[in-house]
N, CA, C and O atoms as a Tripos MOL2 file, in Angstrom:
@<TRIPOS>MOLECULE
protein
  300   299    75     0     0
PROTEIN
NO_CHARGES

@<TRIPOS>ATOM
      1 N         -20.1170  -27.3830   42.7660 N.3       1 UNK1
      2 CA        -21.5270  -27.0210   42.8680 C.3       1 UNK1
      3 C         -22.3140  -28.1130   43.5940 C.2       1 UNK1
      4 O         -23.3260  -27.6920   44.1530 O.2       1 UNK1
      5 N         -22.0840  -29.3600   43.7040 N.am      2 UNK2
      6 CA        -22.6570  -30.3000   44.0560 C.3       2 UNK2
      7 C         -22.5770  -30.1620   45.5850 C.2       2 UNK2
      8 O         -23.5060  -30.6290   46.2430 O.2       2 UNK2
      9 N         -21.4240  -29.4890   46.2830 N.am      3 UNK3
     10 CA        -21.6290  -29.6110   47.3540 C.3       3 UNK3
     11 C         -22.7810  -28.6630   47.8750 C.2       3 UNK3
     12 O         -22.6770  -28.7480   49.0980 O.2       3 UNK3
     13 N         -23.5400  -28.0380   47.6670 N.am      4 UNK4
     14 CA        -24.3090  -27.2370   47.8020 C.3       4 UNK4
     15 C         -25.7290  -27.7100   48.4580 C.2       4 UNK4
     16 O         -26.5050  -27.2870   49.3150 O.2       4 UNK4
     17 N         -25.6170  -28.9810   47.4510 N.am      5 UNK5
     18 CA        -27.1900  -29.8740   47.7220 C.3       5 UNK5
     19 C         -26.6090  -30.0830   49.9410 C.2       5 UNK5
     20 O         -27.0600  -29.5560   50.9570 O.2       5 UNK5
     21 N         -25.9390  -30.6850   49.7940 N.am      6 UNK6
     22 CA        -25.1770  -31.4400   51.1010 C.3       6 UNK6
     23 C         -25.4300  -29.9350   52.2690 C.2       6 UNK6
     24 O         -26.2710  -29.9140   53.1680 O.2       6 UNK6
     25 N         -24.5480  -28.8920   51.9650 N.am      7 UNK7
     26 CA        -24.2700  -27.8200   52.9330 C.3       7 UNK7
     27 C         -26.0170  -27.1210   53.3630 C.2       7 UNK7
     28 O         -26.3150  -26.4480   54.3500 O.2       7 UNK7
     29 N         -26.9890  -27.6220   52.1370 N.am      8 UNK8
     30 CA        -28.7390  -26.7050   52.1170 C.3       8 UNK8
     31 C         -29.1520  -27.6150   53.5550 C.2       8 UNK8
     32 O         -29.6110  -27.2630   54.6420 O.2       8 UNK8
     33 N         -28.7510  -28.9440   52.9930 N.am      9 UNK9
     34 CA        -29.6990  -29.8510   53.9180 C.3       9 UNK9
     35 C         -29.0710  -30.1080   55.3450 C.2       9 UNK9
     36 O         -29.7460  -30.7030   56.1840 O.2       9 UNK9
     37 N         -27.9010  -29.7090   55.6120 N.am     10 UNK10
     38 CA        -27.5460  -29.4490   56.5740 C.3      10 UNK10
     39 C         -27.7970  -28.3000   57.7570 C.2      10 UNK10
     40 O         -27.9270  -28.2250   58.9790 O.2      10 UNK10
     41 N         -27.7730  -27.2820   56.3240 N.am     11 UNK11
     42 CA        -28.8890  -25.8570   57.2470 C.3      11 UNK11
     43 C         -30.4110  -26.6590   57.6010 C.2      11 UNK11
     44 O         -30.9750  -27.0580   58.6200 O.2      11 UNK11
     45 N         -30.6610  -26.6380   56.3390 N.am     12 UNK12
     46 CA        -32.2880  -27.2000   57.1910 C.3      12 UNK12
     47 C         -32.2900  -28.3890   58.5050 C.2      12 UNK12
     48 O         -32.9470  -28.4630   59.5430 O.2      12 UNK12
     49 N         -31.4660  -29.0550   58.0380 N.am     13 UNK13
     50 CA        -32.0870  -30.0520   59.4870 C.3      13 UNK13
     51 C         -31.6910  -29.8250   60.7210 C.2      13 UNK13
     52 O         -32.0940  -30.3500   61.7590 O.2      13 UNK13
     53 N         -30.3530  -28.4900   60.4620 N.am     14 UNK14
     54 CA        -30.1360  -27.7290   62.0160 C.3      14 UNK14
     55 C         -30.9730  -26.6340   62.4230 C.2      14 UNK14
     56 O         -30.7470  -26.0600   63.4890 O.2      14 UNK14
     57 N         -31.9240  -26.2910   61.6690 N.am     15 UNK15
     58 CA        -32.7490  -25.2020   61.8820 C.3      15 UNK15
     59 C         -32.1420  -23.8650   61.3970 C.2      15 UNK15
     60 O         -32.5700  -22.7790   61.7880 O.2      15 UNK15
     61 N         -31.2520  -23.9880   60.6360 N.am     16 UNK16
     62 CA        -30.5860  -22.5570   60.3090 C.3      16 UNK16
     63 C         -30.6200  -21.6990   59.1290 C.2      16 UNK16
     64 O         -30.3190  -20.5100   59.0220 O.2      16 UNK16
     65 N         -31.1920  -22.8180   57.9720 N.am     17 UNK17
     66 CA        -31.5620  -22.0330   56.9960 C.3      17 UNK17
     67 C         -31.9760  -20.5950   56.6860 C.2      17 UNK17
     68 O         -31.6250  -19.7750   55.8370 O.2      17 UNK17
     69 N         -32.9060  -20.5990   57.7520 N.am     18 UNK18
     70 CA        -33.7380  -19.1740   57.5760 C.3      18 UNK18
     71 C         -32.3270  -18.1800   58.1160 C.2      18 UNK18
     72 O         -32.5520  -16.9830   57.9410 O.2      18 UNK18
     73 N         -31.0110  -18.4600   58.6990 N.am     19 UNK19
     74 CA        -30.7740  -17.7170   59.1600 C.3      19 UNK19
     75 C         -29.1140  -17.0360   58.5990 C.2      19 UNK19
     76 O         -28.4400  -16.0360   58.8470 O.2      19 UNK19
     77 N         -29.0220  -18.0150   57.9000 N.am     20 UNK20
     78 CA        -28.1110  -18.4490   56.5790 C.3      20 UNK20
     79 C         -27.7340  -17.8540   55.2420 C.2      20 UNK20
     80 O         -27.3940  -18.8050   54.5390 O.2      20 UNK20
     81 N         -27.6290  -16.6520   54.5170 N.am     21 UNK21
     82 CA        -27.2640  -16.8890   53.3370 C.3      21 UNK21
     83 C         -26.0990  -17.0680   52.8340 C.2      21 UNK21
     84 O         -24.9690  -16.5870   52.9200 O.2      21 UNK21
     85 N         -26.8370  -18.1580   52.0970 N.am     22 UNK22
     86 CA        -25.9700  -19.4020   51.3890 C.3      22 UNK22
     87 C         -25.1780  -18.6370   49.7210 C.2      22 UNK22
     88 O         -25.7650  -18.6270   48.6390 O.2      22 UNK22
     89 N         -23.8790  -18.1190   49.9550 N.am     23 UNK23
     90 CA        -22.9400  -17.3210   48.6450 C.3      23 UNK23
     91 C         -22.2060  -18.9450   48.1100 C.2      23 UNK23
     92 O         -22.0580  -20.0140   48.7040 O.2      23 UNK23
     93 N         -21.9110  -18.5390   46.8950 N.am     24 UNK24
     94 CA        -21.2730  -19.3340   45.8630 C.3      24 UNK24
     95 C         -20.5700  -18.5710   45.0520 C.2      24 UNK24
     96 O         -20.9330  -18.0330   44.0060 O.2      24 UNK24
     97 N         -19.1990  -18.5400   45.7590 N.am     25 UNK25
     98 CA        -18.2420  -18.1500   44.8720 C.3      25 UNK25
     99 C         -16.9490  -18.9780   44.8010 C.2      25 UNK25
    100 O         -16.5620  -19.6850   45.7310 O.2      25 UNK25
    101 N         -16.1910  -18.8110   43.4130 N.am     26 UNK26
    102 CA        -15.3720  -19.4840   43.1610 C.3      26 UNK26
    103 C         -15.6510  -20.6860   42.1260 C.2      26 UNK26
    104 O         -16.4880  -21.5210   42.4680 O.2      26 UNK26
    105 N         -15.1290  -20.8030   41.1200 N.am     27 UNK27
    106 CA        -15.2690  -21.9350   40.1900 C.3      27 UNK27
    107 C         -16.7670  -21.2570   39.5950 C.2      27 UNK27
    108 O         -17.5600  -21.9180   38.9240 O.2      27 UNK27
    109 N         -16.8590  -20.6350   39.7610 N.am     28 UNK28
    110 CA        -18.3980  -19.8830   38.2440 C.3      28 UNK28
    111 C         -17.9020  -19.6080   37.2160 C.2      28 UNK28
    112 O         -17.1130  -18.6640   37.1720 O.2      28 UNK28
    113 N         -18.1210  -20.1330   36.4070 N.am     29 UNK29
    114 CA        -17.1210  -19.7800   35.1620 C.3      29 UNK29
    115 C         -18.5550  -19.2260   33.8890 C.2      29 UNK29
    116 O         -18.1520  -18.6190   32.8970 O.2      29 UNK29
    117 N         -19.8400  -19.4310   33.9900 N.am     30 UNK30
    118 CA        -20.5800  -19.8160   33.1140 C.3      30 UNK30
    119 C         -22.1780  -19.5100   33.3370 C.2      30 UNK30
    120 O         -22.4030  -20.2040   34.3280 O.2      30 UNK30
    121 N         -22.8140  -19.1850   33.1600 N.am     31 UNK31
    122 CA        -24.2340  -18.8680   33.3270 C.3      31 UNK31
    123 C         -25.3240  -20.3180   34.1200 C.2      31 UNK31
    124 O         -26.2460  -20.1840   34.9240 O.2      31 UNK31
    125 N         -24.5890  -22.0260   33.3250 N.am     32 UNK32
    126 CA        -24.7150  -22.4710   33.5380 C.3      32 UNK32
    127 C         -24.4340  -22.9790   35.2970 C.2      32 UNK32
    128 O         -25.1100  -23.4150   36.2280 O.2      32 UNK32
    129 N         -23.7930  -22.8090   35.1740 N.am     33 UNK33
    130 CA        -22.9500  -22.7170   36.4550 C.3      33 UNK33
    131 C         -23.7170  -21.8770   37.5910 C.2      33 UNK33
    132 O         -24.1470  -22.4790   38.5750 O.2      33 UNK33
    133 N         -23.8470  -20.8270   37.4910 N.am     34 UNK34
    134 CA        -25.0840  -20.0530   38.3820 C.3      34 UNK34
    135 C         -26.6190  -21.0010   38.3390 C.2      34 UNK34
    136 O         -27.2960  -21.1510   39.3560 O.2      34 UNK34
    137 N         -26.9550  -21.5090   37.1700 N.am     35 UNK35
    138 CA        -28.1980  -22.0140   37.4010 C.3      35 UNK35
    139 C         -28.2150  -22.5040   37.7650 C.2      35 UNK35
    140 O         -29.2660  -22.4160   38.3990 O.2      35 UNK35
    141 N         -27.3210  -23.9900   38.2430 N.am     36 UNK36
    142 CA        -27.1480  -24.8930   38.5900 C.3      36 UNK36
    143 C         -26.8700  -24.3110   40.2600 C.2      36 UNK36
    144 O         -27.5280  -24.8540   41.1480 O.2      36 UNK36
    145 N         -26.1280  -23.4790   40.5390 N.am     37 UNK37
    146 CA        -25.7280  -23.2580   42.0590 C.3      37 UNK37
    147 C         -27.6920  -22.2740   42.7970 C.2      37 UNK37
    148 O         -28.2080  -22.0870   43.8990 O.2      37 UNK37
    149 N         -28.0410  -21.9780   41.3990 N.am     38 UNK38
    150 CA        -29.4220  -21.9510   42.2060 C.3      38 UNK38
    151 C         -30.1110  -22.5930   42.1560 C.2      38 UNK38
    152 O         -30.8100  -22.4900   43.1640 O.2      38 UNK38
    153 N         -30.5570  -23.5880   41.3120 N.am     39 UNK39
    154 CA        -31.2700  -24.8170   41.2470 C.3      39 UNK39
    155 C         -31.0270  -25.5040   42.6560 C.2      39 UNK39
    156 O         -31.9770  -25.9300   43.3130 O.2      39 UNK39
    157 N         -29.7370  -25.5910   43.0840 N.am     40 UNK40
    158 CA        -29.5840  -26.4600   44.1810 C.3      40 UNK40
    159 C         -29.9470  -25.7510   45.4140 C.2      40 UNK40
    160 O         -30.4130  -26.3840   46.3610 O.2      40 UNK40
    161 N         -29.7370  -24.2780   45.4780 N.am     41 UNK41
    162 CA        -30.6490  -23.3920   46.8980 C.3      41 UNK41
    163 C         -29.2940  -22.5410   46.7360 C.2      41 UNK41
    164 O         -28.7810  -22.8970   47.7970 O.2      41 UNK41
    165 N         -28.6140  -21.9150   46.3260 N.am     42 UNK42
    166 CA        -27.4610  -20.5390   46.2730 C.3      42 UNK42
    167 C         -28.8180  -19.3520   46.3130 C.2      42 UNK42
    168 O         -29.9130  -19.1790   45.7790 O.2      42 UNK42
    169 N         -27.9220  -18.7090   47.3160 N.am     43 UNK43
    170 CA        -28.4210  -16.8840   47.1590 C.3      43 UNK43
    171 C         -28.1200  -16.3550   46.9990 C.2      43 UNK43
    172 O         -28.8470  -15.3910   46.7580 O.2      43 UNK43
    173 N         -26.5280  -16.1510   46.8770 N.am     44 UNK44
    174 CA        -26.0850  -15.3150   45.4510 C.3      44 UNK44
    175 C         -24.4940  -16.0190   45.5880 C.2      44 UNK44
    176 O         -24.0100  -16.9070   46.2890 O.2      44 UNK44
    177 N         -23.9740  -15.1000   44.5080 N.am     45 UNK45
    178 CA        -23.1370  -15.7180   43.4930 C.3      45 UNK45
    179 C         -22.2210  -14.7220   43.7420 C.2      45 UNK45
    180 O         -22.5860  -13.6280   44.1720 O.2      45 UNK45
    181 N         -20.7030  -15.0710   43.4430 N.am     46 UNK46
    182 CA        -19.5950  -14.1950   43.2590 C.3      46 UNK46
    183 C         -18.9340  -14.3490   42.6780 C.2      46 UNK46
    184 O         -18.4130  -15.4520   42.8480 O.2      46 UNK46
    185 N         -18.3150  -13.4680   41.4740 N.am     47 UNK47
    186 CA        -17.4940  -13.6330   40.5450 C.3      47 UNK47
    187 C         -16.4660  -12.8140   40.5290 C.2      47 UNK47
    188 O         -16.4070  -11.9380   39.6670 O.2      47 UNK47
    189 N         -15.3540  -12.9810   41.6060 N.am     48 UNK48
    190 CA        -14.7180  -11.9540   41.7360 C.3      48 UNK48
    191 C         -12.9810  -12.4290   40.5490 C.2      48 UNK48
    192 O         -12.2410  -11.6140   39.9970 O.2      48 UNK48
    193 N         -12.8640  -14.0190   40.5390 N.am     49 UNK49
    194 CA        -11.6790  -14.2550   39.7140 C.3      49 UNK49
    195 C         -11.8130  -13.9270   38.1520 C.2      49 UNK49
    196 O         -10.9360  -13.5910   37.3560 O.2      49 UNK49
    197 N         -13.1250  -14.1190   37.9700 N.am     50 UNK50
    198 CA        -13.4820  -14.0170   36.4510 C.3      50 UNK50
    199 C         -13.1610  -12.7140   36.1450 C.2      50 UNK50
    200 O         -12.3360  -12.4110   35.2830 O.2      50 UNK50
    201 N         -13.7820  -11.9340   36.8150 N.am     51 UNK51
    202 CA        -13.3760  -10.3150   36.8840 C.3      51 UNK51
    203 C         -12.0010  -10.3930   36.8600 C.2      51 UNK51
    204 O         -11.6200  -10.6360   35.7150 O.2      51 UNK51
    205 N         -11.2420  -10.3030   37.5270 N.am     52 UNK52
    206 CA         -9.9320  -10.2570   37.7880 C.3      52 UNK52
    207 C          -9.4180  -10.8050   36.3640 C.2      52 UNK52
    208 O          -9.0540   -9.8240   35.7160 O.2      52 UNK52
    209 N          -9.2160  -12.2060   35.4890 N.am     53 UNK53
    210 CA         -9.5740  -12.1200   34.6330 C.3      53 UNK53
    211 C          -9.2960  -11.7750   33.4870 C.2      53 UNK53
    212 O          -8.4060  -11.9100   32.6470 O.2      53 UNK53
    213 N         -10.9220  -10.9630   33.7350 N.am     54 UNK54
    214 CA        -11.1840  -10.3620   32.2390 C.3      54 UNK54
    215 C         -10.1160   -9.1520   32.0960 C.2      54 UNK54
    216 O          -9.5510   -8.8350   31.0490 O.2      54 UNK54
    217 N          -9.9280   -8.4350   33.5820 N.am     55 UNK55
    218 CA         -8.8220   -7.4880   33.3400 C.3      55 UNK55
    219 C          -7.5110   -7.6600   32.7800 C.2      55 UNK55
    220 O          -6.8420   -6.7190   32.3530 O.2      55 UNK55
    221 N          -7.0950   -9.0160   32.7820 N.am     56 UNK56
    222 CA         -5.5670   -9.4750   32.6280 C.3      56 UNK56
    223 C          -4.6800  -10.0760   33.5410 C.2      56 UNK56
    224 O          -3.5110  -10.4200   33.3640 O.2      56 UNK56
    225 N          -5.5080  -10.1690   34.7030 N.am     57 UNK57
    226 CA         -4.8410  -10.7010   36.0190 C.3      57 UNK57
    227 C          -4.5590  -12.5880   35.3200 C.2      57 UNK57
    228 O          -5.2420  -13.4550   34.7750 O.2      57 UNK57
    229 N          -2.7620  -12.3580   35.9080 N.am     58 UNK58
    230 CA         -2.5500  -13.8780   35.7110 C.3      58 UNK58
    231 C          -2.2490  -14.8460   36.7010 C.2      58 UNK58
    232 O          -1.5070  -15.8240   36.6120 O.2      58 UNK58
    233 N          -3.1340  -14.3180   37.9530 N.am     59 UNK59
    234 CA         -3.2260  -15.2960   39.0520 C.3      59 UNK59
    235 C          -1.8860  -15.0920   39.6370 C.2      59 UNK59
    236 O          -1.8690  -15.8910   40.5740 O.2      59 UNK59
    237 N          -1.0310  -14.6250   39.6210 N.am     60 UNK60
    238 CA          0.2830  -14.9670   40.3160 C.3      60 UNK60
    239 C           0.2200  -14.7800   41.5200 C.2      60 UNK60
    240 O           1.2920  -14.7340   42.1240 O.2      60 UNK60
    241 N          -1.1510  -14.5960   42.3420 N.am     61 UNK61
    242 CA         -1.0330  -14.8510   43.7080 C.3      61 UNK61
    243 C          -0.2400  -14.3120   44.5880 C.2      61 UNK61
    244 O           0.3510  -14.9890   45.4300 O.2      61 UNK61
    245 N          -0.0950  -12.4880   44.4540 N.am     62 UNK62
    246 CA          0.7200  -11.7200   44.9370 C.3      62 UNK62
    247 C           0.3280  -10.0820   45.1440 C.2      62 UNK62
    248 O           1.0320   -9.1250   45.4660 O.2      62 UNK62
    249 N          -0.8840  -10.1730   44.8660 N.am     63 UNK63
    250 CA         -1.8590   -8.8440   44.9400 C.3      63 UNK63
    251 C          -1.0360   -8.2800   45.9720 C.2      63 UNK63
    252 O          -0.1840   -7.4560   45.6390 O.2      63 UNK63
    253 N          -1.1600   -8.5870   47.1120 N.am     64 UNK64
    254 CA         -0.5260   -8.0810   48.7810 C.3      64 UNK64
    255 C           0.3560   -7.6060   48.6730 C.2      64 UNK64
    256 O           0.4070   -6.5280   49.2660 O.2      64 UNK64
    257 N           1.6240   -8.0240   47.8910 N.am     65 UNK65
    258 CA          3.0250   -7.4400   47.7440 C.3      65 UNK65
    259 C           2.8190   -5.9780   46.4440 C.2      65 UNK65
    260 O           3.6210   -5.3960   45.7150 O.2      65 UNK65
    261 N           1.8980   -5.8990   46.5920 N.am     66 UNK66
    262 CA          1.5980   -4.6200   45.5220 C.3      66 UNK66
    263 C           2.6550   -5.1300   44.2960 C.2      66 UNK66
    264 O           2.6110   -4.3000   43.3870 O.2      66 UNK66
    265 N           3.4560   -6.0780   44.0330 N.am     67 UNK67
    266 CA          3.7800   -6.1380   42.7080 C.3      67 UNK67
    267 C           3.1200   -7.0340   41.7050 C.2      67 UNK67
    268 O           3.5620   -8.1520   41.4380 O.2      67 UNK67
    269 N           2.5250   -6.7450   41.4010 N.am     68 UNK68
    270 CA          1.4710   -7.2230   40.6540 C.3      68 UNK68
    271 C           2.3810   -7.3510   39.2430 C.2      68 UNK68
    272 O           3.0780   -6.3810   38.9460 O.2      68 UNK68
    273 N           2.3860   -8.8180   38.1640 N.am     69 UNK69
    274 CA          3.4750   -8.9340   37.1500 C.3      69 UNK69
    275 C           2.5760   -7.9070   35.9450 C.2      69 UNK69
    276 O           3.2160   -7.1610   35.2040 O.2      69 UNK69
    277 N           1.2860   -7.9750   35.8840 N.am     70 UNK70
    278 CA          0.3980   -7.0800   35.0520 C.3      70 UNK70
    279 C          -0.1630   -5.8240   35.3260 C.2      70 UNK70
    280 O          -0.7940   -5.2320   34.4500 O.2      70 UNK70
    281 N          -0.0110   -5.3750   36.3950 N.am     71 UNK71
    282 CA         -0.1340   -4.5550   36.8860 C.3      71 UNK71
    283 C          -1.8860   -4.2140   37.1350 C.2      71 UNK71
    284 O          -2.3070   -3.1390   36.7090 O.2      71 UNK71
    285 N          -2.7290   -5.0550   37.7470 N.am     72 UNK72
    286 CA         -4.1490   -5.2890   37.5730 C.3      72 UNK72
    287 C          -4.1380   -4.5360   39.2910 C.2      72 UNK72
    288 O          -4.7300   -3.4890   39.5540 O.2      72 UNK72
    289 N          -3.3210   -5.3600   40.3120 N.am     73 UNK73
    290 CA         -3.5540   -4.8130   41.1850 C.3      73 UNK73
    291 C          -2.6140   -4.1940   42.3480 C.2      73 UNK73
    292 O          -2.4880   -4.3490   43.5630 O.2      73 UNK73
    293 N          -2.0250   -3.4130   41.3330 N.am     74 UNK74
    294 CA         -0.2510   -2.4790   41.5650 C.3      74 UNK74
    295 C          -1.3100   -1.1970   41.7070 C.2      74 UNK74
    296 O          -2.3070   -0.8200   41.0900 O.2      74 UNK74
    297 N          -0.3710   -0.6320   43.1220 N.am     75 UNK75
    298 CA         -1.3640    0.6570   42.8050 C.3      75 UNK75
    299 C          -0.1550    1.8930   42.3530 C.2      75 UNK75
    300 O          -0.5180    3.0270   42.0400 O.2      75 UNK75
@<TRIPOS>BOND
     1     1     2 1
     2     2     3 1
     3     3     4 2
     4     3     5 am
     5     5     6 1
     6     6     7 1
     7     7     8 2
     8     7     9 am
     9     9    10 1
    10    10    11 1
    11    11    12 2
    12    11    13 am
    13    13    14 1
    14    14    15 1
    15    15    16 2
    16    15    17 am
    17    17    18 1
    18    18    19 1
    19    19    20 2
    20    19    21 am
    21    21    22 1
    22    22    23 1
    23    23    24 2
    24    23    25 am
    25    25    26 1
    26    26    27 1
    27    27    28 2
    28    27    29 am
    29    29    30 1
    30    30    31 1
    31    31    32 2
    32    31    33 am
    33    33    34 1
    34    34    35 1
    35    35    36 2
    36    35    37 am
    37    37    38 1
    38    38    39 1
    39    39    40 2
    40    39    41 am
    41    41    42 1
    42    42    43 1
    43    43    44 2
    44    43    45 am
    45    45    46 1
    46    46    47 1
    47    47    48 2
    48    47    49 am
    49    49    50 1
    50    50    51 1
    51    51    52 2
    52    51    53 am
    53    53    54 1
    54    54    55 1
    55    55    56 2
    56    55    57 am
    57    57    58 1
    58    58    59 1
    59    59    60 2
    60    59    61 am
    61    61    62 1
    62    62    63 1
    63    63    64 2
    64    63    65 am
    65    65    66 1
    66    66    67 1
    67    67    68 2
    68    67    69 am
    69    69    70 1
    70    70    71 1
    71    71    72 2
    72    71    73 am
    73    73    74 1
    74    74    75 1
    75    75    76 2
    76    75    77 am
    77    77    78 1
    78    78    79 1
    79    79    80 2
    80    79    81 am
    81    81    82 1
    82    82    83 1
    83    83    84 2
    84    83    85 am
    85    85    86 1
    86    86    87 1
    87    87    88 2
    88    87    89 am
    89    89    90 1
    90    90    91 1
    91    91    92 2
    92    91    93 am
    93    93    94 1
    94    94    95 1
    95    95    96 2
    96    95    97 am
    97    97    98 1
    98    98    99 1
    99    99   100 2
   100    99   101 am
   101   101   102 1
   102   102   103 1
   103   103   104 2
   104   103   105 am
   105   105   106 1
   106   106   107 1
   107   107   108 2
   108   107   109 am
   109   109   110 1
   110   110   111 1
   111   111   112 2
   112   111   113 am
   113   113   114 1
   114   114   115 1
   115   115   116 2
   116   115   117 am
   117   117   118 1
   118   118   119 1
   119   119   120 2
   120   119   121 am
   121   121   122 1
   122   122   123 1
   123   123   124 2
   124   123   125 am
   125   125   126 1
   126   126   127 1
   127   127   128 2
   128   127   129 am
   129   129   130 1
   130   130   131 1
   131   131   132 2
   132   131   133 am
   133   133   134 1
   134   134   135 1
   135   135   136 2
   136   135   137 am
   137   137   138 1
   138   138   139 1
   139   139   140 2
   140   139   141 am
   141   141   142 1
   142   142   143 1
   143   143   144 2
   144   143   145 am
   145   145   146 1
   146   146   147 1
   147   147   148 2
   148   147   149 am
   149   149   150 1
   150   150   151 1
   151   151   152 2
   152   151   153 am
   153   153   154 1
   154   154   155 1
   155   155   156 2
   156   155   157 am
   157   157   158 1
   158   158   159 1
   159   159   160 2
   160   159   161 am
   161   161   162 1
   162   162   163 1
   163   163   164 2
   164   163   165 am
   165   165   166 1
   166   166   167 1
   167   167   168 2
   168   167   169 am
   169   169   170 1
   170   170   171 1
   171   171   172 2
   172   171   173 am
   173   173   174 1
   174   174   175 1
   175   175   176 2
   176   175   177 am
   177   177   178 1
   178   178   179 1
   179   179   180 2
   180   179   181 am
   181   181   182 1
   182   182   183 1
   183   183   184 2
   184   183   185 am
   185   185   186 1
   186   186   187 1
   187   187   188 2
   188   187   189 am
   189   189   190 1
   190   190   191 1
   191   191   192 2
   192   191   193 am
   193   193   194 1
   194   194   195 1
   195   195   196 2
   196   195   197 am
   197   197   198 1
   198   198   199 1
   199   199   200 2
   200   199   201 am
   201   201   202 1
   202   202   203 1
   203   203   204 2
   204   203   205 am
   205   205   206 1
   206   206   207 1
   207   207   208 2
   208   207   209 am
   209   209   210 1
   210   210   211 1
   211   211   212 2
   212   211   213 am
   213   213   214 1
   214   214   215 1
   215   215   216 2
   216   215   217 am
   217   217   218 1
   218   218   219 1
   219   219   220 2
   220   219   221 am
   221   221   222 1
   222   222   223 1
   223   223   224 2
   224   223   225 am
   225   225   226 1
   226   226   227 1
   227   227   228 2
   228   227   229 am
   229   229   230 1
   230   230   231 1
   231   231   232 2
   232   231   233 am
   233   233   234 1
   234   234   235 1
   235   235   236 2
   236   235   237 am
   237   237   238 1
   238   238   239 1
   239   239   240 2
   240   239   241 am
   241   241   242 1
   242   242   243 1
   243   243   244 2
   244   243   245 am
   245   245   246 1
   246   246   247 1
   247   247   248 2
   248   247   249 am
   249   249   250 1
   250   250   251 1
   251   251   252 2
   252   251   253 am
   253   253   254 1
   254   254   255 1
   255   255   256 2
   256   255   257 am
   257   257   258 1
   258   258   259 1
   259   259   260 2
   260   259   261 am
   261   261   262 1
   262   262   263 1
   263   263   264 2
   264   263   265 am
   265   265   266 1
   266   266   267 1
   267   267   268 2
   268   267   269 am
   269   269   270 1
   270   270   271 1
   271   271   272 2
   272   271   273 am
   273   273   274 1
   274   274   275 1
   275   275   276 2
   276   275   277 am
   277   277   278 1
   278   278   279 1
   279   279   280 2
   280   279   281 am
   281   281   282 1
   282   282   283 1
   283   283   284 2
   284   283   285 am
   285   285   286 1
   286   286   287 1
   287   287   288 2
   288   287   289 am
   289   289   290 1
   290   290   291 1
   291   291   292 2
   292   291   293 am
   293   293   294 1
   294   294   295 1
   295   295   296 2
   296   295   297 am
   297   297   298 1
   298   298   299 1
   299   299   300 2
@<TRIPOS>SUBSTRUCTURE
     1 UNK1         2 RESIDUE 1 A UNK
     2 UNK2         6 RESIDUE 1 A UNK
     3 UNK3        10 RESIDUE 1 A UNK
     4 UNK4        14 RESIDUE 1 A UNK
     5 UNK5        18 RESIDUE 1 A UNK
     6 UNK6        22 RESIDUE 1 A UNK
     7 UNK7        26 RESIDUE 1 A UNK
     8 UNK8        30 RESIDUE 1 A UNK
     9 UNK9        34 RESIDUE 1 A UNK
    10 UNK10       38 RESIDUE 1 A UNK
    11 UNK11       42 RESIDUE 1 A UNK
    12 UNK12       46 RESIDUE 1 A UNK
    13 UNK13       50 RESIDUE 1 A UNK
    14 UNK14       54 RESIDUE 1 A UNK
    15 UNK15       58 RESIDUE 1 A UNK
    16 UNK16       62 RESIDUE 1 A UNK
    17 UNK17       66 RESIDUE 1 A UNK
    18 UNK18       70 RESIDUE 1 A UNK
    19 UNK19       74 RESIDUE 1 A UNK
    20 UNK20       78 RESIDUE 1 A UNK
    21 UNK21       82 RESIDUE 1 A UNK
    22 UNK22       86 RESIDUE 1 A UNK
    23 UNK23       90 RESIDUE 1 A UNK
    24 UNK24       94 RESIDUE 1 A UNK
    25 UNK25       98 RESIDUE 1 A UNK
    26 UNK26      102 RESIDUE 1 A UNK
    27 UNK27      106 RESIDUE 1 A UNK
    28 UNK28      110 RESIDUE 1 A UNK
    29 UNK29      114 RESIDUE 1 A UNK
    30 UNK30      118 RESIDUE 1 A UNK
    31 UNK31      122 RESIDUE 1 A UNK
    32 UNK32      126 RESIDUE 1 A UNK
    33 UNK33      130 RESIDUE 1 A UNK
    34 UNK34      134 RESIDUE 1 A UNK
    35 UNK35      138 RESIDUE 1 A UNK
    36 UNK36      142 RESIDUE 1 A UNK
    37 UNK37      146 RESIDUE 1 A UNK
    38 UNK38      150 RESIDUE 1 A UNK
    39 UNK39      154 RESIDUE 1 A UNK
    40 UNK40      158 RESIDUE 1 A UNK
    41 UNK41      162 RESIDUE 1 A UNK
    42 UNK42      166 RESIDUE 1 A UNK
    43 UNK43      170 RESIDUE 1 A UNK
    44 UNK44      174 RESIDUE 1 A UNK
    45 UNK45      178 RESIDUE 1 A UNK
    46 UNK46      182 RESIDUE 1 A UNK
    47 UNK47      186 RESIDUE 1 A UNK
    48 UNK48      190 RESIDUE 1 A UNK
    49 UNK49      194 RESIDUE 1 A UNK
    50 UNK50      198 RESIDUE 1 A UNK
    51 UNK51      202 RESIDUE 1 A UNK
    52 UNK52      206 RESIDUE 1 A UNK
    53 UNK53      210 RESIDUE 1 A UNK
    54 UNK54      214 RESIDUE 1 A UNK
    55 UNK55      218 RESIDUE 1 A UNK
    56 UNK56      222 RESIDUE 1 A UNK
    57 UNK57      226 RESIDUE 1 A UNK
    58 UNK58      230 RESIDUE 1 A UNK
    59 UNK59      234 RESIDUE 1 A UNK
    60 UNK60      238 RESIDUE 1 A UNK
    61 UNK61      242 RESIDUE 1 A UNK
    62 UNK62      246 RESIDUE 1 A UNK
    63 UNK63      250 RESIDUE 1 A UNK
    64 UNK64      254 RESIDUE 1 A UNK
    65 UNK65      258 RESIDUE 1 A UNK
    66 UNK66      262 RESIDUE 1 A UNK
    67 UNK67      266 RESIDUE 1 A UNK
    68 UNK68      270 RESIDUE 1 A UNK
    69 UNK69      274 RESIDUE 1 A UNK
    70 UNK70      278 RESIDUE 1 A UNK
    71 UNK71      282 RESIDUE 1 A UNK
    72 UNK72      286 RESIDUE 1 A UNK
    73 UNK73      290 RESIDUE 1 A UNK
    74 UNK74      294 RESIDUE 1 A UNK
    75 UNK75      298 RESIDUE 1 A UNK
């Protein structure tokens, strides 16, 4: 999240901000976590692992091969 402060002020002092929206996804685990990624200038947020997740997905990093070991994303 911290890098966020760094990547804002980089838009602004190239003039690009306005032209920019700035997503934060990955590592959100927490409500806190969103406040903090907007406190620092985030415009929105993505929670696509948490999801994954809550379904039962155990990361095995193989969606593509359709064999999915839980079958979260086996079609």
């Amino acid at each position: 999240v911290l890098i966020i402060g760094l990547i804002l002020q980089t838009l602004i002092e190239n003039g690009l901000r306005e032209r920019v929206i700035l997503r934060v996804d990955g590592g959100l685990k927490s409500g806190m976590d969103v406040m903090m990624a907007a406190a620092m200038g985030a415009d929105e947020y993505g929670f696509g692992s948490v999801a994954m997740i809550a379904t039962g997905c155990v990361m095995a990093r193989i969606c593509h091969t359709n064999n999915c070991p839980v079958g979260v994303a086996s079609q």
